[in-house]
ZALUMVO-139692 format. One record per residue (C-alpha): residue number from 0; residue in three letters; chain; x, y, z. Coordinates in pm, 1 decimal, padded with zeros to 6 digits. Layout:
<nodes>
+------+------+-------+----------+----------+----------+
: resi : resn : chain :       c1 :       c2 :       c3 :
+------+------+-------+----------+----------+----------+
:  NUM :  ALA :     A :        X :        Y :        Z :
...
+------+------+-------+----------+----------+----------+
</nodes>
This chain:
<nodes>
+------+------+-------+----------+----------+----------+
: resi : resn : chain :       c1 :       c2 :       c3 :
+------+------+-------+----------+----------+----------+
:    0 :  UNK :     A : -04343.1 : -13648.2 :  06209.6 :
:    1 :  UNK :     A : -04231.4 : -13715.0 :  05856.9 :
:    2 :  UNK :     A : -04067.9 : -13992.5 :  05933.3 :
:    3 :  UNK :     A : -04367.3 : -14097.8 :  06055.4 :
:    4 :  UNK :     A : -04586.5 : -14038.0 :  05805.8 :
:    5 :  UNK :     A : -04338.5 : -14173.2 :  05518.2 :
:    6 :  UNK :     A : -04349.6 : -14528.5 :  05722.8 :
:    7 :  UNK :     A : -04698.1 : -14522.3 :  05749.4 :
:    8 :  UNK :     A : -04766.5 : -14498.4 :  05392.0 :
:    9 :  UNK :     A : -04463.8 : -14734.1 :  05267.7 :
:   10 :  UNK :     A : -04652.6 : -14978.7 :  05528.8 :
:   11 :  UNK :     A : -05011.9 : -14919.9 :  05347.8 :
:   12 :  UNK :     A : -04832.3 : -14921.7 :  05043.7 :
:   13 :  UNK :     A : -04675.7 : -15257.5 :  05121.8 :
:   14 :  UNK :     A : -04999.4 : -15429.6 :  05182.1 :
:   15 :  UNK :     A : -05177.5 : -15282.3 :  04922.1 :
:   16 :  UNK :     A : -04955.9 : -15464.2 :  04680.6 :
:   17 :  UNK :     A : -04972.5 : -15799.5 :  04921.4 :
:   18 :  UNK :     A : -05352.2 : -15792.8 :  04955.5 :
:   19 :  UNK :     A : -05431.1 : -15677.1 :  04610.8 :
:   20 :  UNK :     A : -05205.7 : -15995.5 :  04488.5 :
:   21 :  UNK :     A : -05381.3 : -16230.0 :  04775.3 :
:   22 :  UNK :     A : -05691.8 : -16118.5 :  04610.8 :
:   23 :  UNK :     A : -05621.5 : -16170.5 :  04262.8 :
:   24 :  UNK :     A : -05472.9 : -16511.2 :  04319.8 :
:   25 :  UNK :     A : -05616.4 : -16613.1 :  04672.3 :
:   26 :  UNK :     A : -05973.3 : -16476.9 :  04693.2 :
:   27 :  UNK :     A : -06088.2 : -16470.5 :  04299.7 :
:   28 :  UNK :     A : -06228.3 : -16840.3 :  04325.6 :
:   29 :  UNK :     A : -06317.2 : -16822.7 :  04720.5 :
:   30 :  UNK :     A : -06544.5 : -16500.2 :  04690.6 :
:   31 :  UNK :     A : -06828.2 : -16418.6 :  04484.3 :
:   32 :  UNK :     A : -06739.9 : -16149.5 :  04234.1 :
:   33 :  UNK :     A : -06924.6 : -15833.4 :  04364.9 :
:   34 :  UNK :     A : -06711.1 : -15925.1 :  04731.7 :
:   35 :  UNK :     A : -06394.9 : -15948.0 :  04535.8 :
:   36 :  UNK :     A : -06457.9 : -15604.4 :  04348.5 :
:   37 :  UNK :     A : -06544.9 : -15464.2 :  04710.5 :
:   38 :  UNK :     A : -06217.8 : -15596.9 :  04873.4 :
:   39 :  UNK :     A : -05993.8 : -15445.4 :  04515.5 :
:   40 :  UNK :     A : -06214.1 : -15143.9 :  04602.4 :
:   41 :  UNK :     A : -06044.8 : -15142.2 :  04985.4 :
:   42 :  UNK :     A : -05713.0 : -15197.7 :  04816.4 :
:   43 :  UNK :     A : -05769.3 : -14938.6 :  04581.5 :
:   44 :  UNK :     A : -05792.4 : -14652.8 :  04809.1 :
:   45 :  UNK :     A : -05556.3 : -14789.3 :  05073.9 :
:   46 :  UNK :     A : -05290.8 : -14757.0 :  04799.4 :
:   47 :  UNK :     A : -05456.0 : -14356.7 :  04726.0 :
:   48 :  UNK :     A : -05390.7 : -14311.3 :  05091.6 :
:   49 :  UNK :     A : -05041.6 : -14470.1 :  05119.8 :
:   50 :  UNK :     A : -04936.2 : -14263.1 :  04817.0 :
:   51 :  UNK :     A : -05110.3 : -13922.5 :  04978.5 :
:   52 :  UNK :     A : -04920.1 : -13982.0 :  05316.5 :
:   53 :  UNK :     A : -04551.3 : -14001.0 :  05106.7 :
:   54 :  UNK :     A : -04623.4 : -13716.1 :  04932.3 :
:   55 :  UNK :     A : -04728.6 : -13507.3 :  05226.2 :
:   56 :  UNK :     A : -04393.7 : -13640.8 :  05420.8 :
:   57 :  UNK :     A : -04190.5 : -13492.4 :  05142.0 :
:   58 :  UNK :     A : -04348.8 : -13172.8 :  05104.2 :
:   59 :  UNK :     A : -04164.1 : -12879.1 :  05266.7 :
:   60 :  UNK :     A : -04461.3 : -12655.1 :  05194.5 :
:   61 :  UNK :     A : -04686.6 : -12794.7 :  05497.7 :
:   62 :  UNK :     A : -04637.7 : -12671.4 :  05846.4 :
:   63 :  UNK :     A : -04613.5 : -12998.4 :  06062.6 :
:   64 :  UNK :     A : -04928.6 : -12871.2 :  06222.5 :
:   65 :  UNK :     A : -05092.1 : -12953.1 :  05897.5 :
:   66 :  UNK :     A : -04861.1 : -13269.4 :  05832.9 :
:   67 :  UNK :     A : -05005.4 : -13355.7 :  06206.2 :
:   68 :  UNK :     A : -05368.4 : -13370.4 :  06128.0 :
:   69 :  UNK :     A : -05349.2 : -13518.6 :  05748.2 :
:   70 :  UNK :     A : -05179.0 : -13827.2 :  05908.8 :
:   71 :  UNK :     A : -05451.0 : -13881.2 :  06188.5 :
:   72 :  UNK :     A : -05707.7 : -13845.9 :  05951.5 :
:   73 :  UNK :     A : -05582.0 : -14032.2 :  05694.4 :
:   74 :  UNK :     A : -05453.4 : -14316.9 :  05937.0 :
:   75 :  UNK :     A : -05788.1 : -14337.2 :  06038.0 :
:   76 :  UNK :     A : -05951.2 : -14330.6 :  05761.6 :
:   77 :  UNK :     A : -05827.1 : -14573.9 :  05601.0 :
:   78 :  UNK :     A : -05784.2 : -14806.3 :  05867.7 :
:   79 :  UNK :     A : -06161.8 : -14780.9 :  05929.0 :
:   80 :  UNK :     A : -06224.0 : -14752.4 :  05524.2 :
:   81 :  UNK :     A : -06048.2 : -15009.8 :  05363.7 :
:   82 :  UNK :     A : -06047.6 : -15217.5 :  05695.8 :
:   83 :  UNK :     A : -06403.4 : -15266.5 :  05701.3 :
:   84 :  UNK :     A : -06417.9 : -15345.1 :  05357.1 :
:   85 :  UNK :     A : -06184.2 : -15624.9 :  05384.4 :
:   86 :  UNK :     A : -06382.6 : -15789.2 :  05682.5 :
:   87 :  UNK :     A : -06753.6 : -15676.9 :  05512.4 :
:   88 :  UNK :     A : -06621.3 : -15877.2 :  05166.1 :
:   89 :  UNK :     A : -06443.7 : -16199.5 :  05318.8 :
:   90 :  UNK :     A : -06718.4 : -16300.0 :  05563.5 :
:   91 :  UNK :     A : -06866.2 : -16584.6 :  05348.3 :
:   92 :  UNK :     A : -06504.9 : -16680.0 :  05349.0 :
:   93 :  UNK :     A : -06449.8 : -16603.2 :  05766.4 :
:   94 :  UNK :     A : -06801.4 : -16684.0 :  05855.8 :
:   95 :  UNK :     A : -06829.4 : -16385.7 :  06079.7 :
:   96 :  UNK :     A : -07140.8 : -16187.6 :  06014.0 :
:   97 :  UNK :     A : -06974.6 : -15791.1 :  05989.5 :
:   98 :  UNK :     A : -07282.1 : -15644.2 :  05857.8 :
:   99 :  UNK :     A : -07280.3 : -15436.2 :  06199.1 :
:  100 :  UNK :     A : -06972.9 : -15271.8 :  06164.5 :
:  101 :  UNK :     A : -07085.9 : -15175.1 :  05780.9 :
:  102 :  UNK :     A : -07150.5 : -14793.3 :  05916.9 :
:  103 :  UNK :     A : -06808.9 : -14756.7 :  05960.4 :
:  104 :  UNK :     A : -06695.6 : -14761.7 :  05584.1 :
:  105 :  UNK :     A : -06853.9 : -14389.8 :  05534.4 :
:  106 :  UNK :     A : -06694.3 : -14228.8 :  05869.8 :
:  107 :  UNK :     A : -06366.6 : -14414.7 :  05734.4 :
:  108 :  UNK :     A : -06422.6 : -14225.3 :  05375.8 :
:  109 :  UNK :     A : -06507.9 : -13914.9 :  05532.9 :
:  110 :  UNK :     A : -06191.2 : -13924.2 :  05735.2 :
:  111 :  UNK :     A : -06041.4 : -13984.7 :  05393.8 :
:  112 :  UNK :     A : -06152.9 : -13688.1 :  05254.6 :
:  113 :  UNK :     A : -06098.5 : -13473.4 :  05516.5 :
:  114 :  UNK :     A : -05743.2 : -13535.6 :  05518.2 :
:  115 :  UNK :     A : -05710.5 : -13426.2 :  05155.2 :
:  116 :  UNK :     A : -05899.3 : -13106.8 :  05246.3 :
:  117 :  UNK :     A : -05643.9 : -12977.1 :  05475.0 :
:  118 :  UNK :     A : -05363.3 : -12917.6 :  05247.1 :
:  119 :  UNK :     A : -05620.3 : -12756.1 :  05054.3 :
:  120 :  UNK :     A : -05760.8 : -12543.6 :  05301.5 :
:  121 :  UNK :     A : -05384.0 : -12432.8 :  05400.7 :
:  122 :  UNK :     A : -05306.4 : -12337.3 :  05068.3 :
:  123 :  UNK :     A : -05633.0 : -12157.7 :  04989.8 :
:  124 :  UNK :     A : -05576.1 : -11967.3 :  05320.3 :
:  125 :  UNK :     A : -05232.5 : -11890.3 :  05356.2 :
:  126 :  UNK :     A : -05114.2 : -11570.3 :  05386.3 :
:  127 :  UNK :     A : -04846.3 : -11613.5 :  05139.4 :
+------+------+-------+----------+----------+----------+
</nodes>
């Protein structure tokens, strides 16, 4: 599982840096600048997540129960975060109306968050 989880975030890590540099240099004159802060904003947090999931592979203090559901839930969430953000700020670039697929930024975040409170519910409640 941690090797699992440590490619996953060097992998959202990776194309944090790629997108956030396509954006700076590929999107800024393409995309008004409210879209472009919204797409930074997906890159943002996709970079949050990548660095969560490497320091939750490291960590010897998490059972890989734990381990288990931070890395579905952050997966998830940011695939359905960050994700949706990219496709909700490029469509006047991709012509693709995404507008119905904008509920899906909020479950994404709240899978986000969730995955942050589980190491934090472990330690609060462990019997050590």
């Amino acid at each position: 599982m941690d090797k699992k989880i440590l490619l996953v975030g060097l992998v959202f890590g990776i194309l944090s840096i790629v997108l956030g540099a396509f954006a700076a240099h590929g999107l800024k004159s393409k995309l008004e600048v409210s879209a472009l802060q919204s797409f930074e904003t997906g890159v943002k947090y996709q970079m949050y997540m990548a660095l969560f999931l490497l320091f939750i592979a490291v960590q010897t203090y998490f059972p890989s129960s734990v381990k288990f559901h931070v890395f579905w839930t952050a997966l998830l969430g940011t695939l359905l975060f960050s994700g949706s953000i990219y496709l909700l700020s490029t469509q006047a670039i991709s012509q693709i109306n995404f507008k119905k697929i904008g509920f899906i930024t909020p479950i994404g975040g709240l899978f986000m968050i969730v995955s942050w409170c589980i190491p934090l519910i472990h330690i609060l409640t462990a019997k050590k």
